[in-house]
N, C-alpha and C positions, 0 to 999 in steps of 0.2 A: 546493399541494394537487393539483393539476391534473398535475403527476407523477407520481404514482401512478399513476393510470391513464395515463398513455403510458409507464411502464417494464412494467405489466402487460399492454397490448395487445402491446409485442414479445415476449411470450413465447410456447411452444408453444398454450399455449391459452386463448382467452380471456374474460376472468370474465362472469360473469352481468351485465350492466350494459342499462342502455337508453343507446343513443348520439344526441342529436339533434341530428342532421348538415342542415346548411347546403347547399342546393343553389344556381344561380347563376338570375339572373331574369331572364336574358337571355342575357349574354354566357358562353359554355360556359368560358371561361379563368378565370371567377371561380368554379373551386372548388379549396379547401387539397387540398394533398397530403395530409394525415392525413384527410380524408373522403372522398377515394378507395380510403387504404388500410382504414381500417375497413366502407368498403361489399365489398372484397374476402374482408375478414377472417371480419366478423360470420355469425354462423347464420344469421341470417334478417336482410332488409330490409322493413321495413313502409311502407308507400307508401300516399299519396292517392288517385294514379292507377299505374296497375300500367303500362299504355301509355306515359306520359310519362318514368316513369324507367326504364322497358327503353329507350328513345331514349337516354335518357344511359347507363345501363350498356353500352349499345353502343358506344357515339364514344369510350368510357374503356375498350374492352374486358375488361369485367368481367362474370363469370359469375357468379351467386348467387341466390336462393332469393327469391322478392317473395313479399307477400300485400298483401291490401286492406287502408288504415286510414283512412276518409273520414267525412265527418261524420255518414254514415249506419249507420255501424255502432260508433260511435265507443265505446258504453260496455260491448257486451257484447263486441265483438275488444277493446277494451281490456283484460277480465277474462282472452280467452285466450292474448295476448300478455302478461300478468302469468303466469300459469299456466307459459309455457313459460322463462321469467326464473326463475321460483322453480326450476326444474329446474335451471337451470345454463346457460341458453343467454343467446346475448349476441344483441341484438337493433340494430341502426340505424334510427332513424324518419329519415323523409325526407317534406316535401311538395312539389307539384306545381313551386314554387318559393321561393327564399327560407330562411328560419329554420321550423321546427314548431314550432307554439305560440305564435306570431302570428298570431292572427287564424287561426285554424285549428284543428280538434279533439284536435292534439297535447297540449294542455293537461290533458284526461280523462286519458292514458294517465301521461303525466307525475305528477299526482296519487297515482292507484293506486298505479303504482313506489315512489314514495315512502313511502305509507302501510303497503306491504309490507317495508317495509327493503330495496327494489332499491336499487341506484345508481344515480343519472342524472348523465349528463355532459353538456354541450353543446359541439359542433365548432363554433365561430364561422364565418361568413362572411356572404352577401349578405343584406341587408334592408332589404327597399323604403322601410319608411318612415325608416331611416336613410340611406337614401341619397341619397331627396330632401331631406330637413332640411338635411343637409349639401353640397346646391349650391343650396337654395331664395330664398339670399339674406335669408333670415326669422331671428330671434333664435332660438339656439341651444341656452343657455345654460337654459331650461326649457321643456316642452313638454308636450303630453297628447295623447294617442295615443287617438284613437276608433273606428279601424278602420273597418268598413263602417255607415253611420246605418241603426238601423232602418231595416225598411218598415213595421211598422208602424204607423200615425198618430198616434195617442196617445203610443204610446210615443217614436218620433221627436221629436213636439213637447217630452217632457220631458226630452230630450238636447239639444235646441237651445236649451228654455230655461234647462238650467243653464251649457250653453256661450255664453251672451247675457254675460256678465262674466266670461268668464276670461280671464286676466293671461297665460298661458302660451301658446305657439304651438303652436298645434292644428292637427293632422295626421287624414288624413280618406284612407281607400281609396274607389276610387267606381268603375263602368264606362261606360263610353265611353255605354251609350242611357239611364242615369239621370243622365248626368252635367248636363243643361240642368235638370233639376228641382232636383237638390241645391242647385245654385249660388243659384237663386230662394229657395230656403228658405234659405240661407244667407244671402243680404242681406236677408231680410223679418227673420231673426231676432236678427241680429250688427251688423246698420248694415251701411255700405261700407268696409267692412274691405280691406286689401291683400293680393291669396293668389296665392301660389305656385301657376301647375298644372305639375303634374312627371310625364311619361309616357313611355313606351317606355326607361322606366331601363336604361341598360348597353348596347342595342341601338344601331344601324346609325342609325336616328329618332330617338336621341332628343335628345326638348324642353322648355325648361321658359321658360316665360313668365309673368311678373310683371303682374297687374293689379289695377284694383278691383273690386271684387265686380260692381259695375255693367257694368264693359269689358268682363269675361269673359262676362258673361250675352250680352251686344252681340254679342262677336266672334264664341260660339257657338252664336248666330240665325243668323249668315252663314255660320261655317263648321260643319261636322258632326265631332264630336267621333272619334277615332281611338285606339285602344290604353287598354290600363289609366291609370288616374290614380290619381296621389299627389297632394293635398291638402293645399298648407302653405299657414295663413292664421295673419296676424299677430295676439296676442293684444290685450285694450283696456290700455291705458296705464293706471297708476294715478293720472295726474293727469285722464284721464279719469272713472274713476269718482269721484274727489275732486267733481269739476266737478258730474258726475250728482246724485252724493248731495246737494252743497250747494243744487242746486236744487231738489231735491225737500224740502229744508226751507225752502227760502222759500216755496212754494206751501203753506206748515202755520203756522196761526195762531201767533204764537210761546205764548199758554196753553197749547196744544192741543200744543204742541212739550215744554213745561216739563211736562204733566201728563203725556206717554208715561213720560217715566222717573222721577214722582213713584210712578207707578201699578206700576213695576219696584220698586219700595222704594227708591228715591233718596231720600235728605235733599235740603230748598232748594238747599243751598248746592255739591252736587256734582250736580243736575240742572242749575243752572244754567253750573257749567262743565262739562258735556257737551254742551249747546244754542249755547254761546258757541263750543264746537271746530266744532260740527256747522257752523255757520253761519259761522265767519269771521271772528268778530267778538269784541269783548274782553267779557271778562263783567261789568263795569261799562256796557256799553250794553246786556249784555242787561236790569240788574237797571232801567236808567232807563226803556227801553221797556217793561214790565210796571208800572214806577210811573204810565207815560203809560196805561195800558190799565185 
C-alpha cells in the first residue's frame, strides 16, 4: 500500500496528503532519507515549534514554508490546514521530536484528514517510548503506553488506580522536576514494582538504570533528576494476581463467598464450583465445609 505514495511523491507534483514525518530525539542522524526529502518537497510544513525545526531544516539545508501546529491551536489550525489539503496542497506535520501523534496534538489534525477523505501517511522513525521498551530490559512482548500521568488529582488517582493490576509493561513520559513525585505515587499505587528509568535517549548521556520503585525514589533524594524520562515499569505477574484474588476470598466467609454468585443467578452446584476455583480448593471440600457451617 505504502507504494503508492512513494511512486506518487517522485513525481512532478505532489498529492494532496498529510505526511507524519518522524523527527530524531536526539541524535540528528536518526532521521530517514524519505523525511528529509518530503520536508523538501511538501508545500507547507507544520510544526510544534517553528524555532526547533528551522534548527533542523538548517543542519539538513532545507528551505520551505513552517506554520504553527501546537496544542494550543491545535483544532482550529487543524481546520485550516485541512482547508489547504482539500485544495491540493501536500502538507508534512512534524513535532518538536520524535513521531506526531504521540503524545502530542498531532492526533486532532490526523482525525480531521481523515474524516475529510485526505490521505494520511506516516514516515516512521524515532520514538521515545519505543526506544526505551526496547533497551529497558522490561517484557516486551505487551505494553500500555500512558504518556504523561495527569496533573490532575483525581484524575491521576484513577489512572494509577486502574494501572494498580495491569499484566502489561507500562510505559510512562515524565520530566526531570516531577519526576521525585511520580515515582512516590507510583509505589503508593503499584507496590515495588521493578522500572526502567530511560533518559537522554540517542544522546551523548544517555542512561538507563534498572531499580525498585523504592531505590529510584532513594537514589533520586540523593541525586537531582536530569533530562527527559522514559518510564518502563514491569507489569504484575498473573500468578500474582492469582495469589491477591485467592486471598481476598479467604478473608470472605465461605456463605457469604457461595451467596455472591447465588445472588448473580448461579444454581448450587456451579456456585459452588466457582468458590472451589476461587479458593483453591476441590469442591467436595467446599460442599463438606458448608455442611460444617
Amino acid at each position: 500500500m505504502d507504494a503508492g505514495f512513494i511512486g506518487a511523491e517522485k513525481g512532478l507534483h505532489m498529492p494532496a496528503t498529510l505526511y507524519i514525518c518522524a523527527t530524531p530525539i536526539g541524535n540528528l542522524e536518526d532521521i530517514t532519507l524519505r523525511v528529509l526529502r518530503i520536508l523538501k518537497e511538501a508545500d507547507l510544513i507544520a510544526a510544534e515549534d517553528t524555532r526547533n525545526t528551522l534548527r533542523l531544516l538548517n543542519h539538513f539545508e532545507i528551505k520551505n514554508t513552517l506554520t504553527s501546529y501546537h496544542e494550543f491551536n491545535k483544532y482550529d489550525k487543524a481546520d485550516e490546514l485541512v482547508g489547504l489539503l482539500l485544495e491540493g496542497k501536500s502538507i508534512a506535520l512534524v513535532t518538536d521530536a520524535g513521531t506526531p501523534a504521540i503524545s502530542d496534538p498531532g492526533e486532532v489534525i490526523v482525525r480531521k484528514a481523515i474524516e475529510n477523505g485526505i490521505p494520511v501517511t506516516s514516515l516512521p522513525g524515532a520514538c521515545a517510548l519505543i526506544d526505551a521498551l526496547t533497551i529497558s530490559g522490561q517484557p516486551t512482548r505487551r505494553f500500555a503506553f500512558e504518556a504523561f500521568l495527569p496533573r490532575d488529582k483525581k484524575e491521576r488517582t484513577r489512572v494509577l488506580t486502574e494501572l494498580k493490576n495491569e499484566t502489561r509493561t507500562i510505559i510512562i513520559y515524565e520530566a526531570p522536576h516531577h519526576l521525585k513525585n511520580t515515582l512516590k505515587d507510583l509505589f503508593e499505587s503499584l507496590g515495588d514494582r521493578e522500572i526502567s528509568l530511560c533518559r537522554e535517549l540517542t544522546k551523548i548521556h544517555e542512561e538507563r538504570l534498572i531499580f525498585k520503585l523504592s531505590e529510584a525514589i532513594n537514589y533520586y533524594n540523593e541525586n537531582d533528576p536530569r533530562g527527559e524520562y522514559v518510564l518502563v515499569i514491569r507489569g504484575k505477574s498473573f500468578e500474582e494476581l492469582e495469589t491477591e484474588a485467592r486471598a481476598s476470598w479467604e478473608n470472605m466467609e465461605l456463605n457469604e463467598h457461595m451467596q455472591l454468585y447465588l445472588d448473580r443467578g448461579m444454581d448450587k452446584k456451579t456456585a459452588m464450583k466457582q468458590v472451589a476455583k476461587d479458593r483453591g480448593i476441590s469442591k467436595r471440600e467446599v460442599y463438606n465445609l458448608l455442611l460444617e457451617k
